[in-house]
C-alpha positions as CSV (number, residue, x, y, z in Angstrom):
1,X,11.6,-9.9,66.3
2,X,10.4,-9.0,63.0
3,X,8.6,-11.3,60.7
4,X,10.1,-12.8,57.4
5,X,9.1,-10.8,54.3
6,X,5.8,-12.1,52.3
7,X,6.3,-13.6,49.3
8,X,4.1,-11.7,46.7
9,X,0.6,-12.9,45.5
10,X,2.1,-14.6,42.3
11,X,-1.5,-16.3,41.6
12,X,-3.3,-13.0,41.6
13,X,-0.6,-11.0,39.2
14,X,-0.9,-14.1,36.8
15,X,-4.5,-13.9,37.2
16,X,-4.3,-10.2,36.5
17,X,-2.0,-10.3,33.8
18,X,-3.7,-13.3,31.9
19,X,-7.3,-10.7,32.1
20,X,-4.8,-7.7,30.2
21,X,-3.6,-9.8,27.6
22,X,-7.2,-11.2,26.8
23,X,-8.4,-8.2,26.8
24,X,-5.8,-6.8,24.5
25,X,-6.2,-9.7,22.3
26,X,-10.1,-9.2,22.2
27,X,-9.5,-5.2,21.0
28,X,-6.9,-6.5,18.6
29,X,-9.2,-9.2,17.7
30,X,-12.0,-6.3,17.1
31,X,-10.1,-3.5,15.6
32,X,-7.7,-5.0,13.0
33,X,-8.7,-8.5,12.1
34,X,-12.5,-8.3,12.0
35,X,-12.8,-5.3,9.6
36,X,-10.3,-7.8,7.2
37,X,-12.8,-10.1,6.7
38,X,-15.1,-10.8,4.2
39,X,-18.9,-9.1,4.9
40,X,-20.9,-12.5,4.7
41,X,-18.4,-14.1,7.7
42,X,-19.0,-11.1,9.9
43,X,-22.7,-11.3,10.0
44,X,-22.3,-14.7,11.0
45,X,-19.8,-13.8,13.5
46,X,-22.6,-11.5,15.2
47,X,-23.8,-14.8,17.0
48,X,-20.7,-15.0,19.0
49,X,-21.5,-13.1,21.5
50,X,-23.3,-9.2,22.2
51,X,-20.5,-7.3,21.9
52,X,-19.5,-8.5,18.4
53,X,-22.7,-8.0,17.4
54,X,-22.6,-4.5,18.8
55,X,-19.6,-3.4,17.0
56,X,-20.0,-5.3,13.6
57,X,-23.4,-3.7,13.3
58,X,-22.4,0.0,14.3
59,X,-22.0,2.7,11.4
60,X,-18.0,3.2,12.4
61,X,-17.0,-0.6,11.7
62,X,-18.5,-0.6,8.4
63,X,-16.7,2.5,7.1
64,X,-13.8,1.1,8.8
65,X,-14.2,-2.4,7.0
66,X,-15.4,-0.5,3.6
67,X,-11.4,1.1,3.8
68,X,-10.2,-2.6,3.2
69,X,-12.6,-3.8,0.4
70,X,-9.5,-3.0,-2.3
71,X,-7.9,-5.7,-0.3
72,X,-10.6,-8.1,0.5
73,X,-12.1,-8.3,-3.0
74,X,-10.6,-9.9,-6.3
75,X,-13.4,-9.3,-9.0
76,X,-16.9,-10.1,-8.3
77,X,-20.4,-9.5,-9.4
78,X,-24.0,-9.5,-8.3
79,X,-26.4,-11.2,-9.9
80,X,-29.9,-11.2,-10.6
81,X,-32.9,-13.7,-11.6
82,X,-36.4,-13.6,-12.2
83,X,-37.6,-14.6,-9.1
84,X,-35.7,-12.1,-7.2
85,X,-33.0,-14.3,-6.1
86,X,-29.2,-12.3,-5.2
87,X,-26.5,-14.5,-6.1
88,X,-22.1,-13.5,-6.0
89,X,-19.6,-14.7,-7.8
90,X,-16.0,-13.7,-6.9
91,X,-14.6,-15.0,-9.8
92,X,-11.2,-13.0,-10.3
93,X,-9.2,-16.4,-8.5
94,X,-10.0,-18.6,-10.3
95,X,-9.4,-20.7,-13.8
96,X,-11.4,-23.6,-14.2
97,X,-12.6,-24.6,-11.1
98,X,-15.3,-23.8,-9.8
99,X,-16.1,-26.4,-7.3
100,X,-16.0,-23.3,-4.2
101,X,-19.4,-21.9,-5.7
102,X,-21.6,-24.0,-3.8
103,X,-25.3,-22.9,-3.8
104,X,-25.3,-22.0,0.2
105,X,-21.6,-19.8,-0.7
106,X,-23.0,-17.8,-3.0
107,X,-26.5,-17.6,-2.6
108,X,-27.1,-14.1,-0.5
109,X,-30.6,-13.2,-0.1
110,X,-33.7,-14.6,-2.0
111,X,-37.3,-13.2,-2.8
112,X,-38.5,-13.6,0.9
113,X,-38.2,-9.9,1.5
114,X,-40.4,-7.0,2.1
115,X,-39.6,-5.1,-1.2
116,X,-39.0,-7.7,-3.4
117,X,-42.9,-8.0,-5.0
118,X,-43.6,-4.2,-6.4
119,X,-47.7,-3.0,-6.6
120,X,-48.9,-5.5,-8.6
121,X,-46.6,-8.4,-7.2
122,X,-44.1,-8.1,-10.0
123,X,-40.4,-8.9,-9.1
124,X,-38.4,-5.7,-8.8
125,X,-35.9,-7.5,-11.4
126,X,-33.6,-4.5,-12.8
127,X,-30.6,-4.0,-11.1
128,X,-29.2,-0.8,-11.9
129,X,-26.3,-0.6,-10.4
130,X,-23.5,-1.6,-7.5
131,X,-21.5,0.5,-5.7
132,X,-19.8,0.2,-2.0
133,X,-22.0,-3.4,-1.7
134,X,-25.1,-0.9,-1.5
135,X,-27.2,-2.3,-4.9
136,X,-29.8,0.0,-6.3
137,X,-32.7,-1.1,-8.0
138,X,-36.5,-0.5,-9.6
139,X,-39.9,-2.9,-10.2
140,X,-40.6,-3.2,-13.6
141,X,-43.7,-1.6,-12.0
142,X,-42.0,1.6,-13.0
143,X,-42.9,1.6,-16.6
144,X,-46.5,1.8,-15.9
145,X,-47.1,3.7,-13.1
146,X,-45.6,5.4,-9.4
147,X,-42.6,4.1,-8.7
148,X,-39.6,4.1,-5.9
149,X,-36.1,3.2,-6.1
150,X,-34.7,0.2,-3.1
151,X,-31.3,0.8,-2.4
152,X,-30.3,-2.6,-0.9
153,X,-27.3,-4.3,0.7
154,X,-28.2,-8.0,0.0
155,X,-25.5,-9.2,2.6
156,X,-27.4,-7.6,5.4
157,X,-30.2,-9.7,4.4
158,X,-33.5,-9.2,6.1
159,X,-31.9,-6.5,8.5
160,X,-34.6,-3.7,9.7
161,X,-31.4,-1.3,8.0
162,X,-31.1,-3.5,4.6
163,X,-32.9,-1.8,2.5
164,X,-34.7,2.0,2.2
165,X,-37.0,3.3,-0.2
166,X,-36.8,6.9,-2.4
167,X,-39.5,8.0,-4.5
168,X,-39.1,9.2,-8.0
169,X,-38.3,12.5,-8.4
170,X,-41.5,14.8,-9.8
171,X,-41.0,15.3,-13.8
172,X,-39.4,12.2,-14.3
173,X,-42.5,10.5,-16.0
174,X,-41.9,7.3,-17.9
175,X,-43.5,6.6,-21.4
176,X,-45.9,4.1,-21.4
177,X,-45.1,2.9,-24.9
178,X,-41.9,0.7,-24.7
179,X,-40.6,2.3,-28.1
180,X,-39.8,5.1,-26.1
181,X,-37.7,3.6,-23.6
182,X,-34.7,4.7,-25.1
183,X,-34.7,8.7,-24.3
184,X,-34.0,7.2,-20.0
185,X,-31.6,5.8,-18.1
186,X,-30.2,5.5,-14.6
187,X,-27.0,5.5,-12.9
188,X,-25.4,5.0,-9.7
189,X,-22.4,5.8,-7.5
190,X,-20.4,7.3,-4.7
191,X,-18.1,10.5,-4.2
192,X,-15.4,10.0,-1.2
193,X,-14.8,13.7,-1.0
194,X,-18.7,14.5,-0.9
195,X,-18.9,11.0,1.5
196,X,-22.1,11.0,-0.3
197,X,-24.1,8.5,-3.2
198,X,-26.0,9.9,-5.7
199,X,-28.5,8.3,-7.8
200,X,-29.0,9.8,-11.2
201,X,-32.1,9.6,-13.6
202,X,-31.5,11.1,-17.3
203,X,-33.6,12.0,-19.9
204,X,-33.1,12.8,-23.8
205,X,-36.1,14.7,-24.2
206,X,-38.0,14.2,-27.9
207,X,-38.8,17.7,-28.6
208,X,-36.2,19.2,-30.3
209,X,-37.1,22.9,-28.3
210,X,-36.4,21.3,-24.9
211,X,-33.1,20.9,-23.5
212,X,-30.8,18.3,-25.2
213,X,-30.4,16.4,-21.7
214,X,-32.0,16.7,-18.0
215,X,-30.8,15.2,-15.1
216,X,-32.1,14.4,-11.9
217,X,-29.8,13.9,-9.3
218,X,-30.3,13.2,-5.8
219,X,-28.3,13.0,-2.6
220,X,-28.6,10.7,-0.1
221,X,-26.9,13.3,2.4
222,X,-30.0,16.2,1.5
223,X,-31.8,13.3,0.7
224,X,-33.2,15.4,-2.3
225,X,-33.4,15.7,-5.7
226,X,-31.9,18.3,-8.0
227,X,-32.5,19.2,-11.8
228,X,-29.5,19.4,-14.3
229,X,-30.6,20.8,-18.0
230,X,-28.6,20.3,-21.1
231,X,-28.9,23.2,-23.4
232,X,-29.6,21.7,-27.0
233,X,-26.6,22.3,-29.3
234,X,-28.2,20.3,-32.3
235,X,-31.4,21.6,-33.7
236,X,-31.9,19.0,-35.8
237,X,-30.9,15.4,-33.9
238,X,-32.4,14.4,-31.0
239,X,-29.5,12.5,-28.2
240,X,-30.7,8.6,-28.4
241,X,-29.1,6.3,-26.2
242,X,-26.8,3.4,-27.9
243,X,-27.3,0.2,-25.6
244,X,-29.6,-2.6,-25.2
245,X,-32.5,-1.3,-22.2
246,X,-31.2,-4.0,-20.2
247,X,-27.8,-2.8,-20.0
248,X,-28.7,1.1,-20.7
249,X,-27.0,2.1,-17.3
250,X,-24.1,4.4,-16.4
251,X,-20.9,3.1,-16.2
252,X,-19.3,4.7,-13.1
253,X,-15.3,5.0,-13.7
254,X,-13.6,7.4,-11.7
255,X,-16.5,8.9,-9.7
256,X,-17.5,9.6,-13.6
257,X,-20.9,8.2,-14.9
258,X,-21.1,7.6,-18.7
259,X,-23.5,6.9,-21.3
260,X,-23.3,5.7,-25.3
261,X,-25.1,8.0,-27.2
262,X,-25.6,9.0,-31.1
263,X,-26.5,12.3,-32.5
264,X,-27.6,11.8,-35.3
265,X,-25.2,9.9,-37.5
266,X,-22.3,11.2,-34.9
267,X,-21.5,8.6,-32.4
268,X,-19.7,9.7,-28.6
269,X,-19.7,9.5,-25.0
270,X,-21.9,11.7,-22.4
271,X,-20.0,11.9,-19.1
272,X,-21.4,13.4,-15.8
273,X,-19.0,13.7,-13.3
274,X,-20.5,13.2,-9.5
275,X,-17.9,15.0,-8.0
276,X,-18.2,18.8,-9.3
277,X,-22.0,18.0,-10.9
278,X,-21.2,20.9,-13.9
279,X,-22.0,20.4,-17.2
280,X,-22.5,16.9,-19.1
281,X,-19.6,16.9,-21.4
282,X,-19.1,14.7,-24.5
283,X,-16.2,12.0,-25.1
284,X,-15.0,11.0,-28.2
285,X,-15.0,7.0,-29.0
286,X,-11.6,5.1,-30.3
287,X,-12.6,6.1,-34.0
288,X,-15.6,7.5,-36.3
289,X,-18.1,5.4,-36.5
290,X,-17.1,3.3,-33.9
291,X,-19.4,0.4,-34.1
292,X,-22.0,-0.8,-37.3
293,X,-24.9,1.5,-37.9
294,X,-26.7,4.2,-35.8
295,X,-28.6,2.4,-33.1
296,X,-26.8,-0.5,-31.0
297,X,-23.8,0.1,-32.6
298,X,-21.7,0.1,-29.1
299,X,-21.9,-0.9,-25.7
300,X,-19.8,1.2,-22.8
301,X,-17.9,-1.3,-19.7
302,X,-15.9,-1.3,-16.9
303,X,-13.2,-4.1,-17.0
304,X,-10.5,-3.4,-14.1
305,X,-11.3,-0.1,-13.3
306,X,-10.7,0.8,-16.6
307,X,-12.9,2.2,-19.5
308,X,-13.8,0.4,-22.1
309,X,-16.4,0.3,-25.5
310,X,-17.4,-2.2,-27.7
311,X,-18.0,-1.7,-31.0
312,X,-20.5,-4.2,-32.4
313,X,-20.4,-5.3,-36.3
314,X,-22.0,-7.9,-38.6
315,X,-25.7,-7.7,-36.8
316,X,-24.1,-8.5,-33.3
317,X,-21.8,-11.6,-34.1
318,X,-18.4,-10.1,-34.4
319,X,-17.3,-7.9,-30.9
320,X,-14.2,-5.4,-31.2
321,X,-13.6,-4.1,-27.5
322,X,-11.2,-1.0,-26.8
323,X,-10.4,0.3,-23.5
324,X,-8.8,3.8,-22.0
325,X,-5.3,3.2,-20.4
326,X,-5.0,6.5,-19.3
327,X,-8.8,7.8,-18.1
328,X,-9.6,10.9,-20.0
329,X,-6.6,10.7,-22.7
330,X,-8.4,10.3,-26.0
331,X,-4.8,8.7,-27.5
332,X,-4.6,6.4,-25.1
333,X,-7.7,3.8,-26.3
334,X,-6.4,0.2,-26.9
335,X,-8.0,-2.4,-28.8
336,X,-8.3,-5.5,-26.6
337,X,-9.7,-8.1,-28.7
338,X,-11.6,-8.8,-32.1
339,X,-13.8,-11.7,-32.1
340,X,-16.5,-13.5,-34.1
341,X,-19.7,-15.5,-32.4
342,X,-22.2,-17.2,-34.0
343,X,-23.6,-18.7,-31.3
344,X,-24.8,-16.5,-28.6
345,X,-24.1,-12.6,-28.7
346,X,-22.5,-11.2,-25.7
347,X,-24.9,-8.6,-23.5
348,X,-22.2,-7.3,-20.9
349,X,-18.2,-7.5,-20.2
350,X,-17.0,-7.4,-17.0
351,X,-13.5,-7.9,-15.5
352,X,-10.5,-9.6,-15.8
353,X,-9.4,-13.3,-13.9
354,X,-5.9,-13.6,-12.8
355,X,-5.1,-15.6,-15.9
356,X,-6.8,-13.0,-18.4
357,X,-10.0,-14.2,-18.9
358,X,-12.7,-11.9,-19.4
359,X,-16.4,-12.8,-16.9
360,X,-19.2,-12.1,-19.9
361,X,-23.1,-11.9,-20.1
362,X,-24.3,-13.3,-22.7
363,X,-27.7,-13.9,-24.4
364,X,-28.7,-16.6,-22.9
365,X,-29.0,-15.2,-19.3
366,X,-26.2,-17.2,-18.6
367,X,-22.4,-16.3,-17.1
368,X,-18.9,-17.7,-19.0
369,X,-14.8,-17.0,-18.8
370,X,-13.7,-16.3,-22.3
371,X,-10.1,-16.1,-23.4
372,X,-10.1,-14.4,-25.8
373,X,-6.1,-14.5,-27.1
374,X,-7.7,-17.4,-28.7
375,X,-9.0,-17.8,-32.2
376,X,-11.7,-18.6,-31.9
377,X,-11.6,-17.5,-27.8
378,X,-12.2,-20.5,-25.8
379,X,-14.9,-20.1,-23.2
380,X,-16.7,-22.0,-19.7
381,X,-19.2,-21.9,-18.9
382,X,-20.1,-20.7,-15.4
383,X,-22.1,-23.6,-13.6
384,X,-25.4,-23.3,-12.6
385,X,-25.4,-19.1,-13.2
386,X,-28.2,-19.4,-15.0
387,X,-31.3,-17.1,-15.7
388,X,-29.5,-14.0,-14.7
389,X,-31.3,-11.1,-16.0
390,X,-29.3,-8.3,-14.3
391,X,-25.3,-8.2,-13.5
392,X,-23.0,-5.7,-12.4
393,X,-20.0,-4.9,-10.7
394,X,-19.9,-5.7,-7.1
395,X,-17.9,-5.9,-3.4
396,X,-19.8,-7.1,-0.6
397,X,-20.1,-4.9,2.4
398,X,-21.6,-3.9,5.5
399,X,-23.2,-0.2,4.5
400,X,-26.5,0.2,5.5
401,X,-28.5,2.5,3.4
402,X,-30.7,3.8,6.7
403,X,-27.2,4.6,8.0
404,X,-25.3,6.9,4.7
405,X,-28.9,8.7,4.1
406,X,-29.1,9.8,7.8
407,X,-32.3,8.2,8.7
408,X,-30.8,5.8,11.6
409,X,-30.7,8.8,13.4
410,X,-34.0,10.1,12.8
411,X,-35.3,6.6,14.8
């Protein structure tokens, strides 16, 4: 007589099918919600358990998360004091309230870190540049003597990968008299194409029988420099640079660094693109004699993604900004706004809130939101931003610069 059938194991097939669904969860958990998330939770989420640390600190999740910053990110910047401290501000949310920028939010790394006292224990406290969360910057140090460059991600804090080192590139020697700081600059940025940064040092040489312009560009993929000479064109004029030395950076737009400069009386733009590294070519401004004067007549800045210059008139109180719809299309520069200030002058523009106010640096080291379809614009003040010597565009990320310059391989 044959036994009765046996009913299946229904406890083991729930068993196994409850394990399956975790551990699709856990690989959707890891694959498309993680990299959607803001840099500063994910190193916190590191402590959940080893495998989330594993995979939020490898090289692949941070490209992968870098491919969602466009989504993650409204308008921020990083900031700088003169102790060394890194501050953000996402700001591009908001109106009036600023109640979410709570010291322990915003604060991301302080002066507690290896490279943040150059040789003589002075702060390295200009911040060149942002780009892809990776910030780059230089001691003050590097006016007087040797110097390197520290290419940091302040989100990854104290991280053995935060931070590198890259020493100045031979021939780029700084004057010691401050009166000649105005023939150098720096800039900053990333090519997708390449999948490479570049750091760029220029210099207007004073001697009218050198080249115009040279450039020093290097690579974090060779990791080394390169020289890029300007023939001279003028005979007579020597290129000076137009901004303050505090904001005398490149302004990256469109994988496109750019610099104010006069010539003379004449007044234009010097671009360098980072993608084909040719020739520096020369942009013209919204109008002759854009801006009052020779020297510090304008200011170049990127407000959302866009180009813009400001001409500055009546010794620095009165601010006419213009900026290029359509990138490269000289009939395309708009005037923006025309406004007076007699009590601060502004030192930097940056972008635009959802309810059109502009974020602005202005001379008192201090941050504000100014509306400026206002007569006179109505501005607030940014609370307790205060002492910021350096600001710039910014996204937080999880690039390590030991990863993008190859040297996490090299142990």
């Amino acid at each position: 007589m044959s036994s009765p059938p046996q009913s299946p194991p229904q406890k083991k097939q729930k068993t196994a099918t409850k394990t399956q669904f975790s551990d699709i969860l856990e690989d959707i958990i890891l694959s498309e919600i993680l990299p959607r998330l803001p840099a500063k939770t994910l190193v916190r989420f590191k402590s959940v358990s080893r495998e989330w640390k594993s995979v939020i600190s490898s090289t692949q999740f941070a490209k992968t998360h870098l491919t969602h910053l466009p989504s993650l990110s409204s308008r921020s910047v990083l900031t700088l004091d003169y102790s060394c401290n890194f501050e953000a501000l996402d700001y591009g949310d908001y109106n009036l309230d600023f109640c979410r920028f709570g010291p322990n939010d915003r604060l991301i790394a302080s002066n507690n870190l290896d490279f943040s006292k150059g040789p003589n224990n002075e702060p390295f406290n200009w911040l060149v540049g942002s780009c892809n969360g990776l910030a780059l910057l230089v001691p003050d140090t590097c006016f007087k003597s040797d110097f390197r460059f520290v290419v940091y991600n302040p989100v990854l804090r104290t991280d053995a990968d935060a931070f590198i080192e890259i020493q100045h590139p031979q021939g780029f020697n700084i004057p010691t008299d401050p009166l000649f700081y105005d023939n150098l600059s720096f800039g900053f940025g990333y090519v997708s194409s390449h999948k490479d940064y570049y750091i760029v040092a220029i210099k207007f040489p004073e001697c009218l029988t050198r080249p115009e312009l040279v450039a020093f560009v290097y690579s974090f993929t060779t990791r080394e420099w390169k020289i890029k000479e300007s023939p001279r064109k003028d005979q007579e004029n020597r290129l000076v640079l137009q901004d303050y030395w505090v904001n005398r950076i490149g302004v990256l737009v469109k994988e496109t660094l750019h610099w104010g400069i006069a010539i003379g009386e004449n007044k234009c733009i010097v671009v360098f693109d980072l993608i084909s590294q040719g020739e520096f070519t020369k942009m013209e401004l919204p109008y002759a004699d854009f801006g009052e004067g020779v020297n510090f007549a304008f200011s170049l800045c990127c407000l959302n993604d866009c180009l813009c210059a400001w001409g500055i008139y009546d010794v620095g109180e009165v601010v006419e900004m213009w900026t290029m719809k359509e990138y490269g299309v000289q009939e395309s520069w708009t005037m923006l706004f025309r406004h007076r200030s007699v009590d601060y002058y502004c030192r930097d523009f940056f972008g635009l809130t959802k309810s059109e106010r502009v974020l602005v640096s202005y001379s008192r080291d201090e941050l504000m939101l100014a509306d400026f379809s206002r007569d006179p614009p109505e501005t607030f003040l940014v609370p307790e931003f205060v002492d910021k010597v350096c600001v710039v565009d910014y996204v937080q990320s999880l690039v390590s610069p030991l990863a993008v310059t190859g040297r996490e391989e090299d142990g």
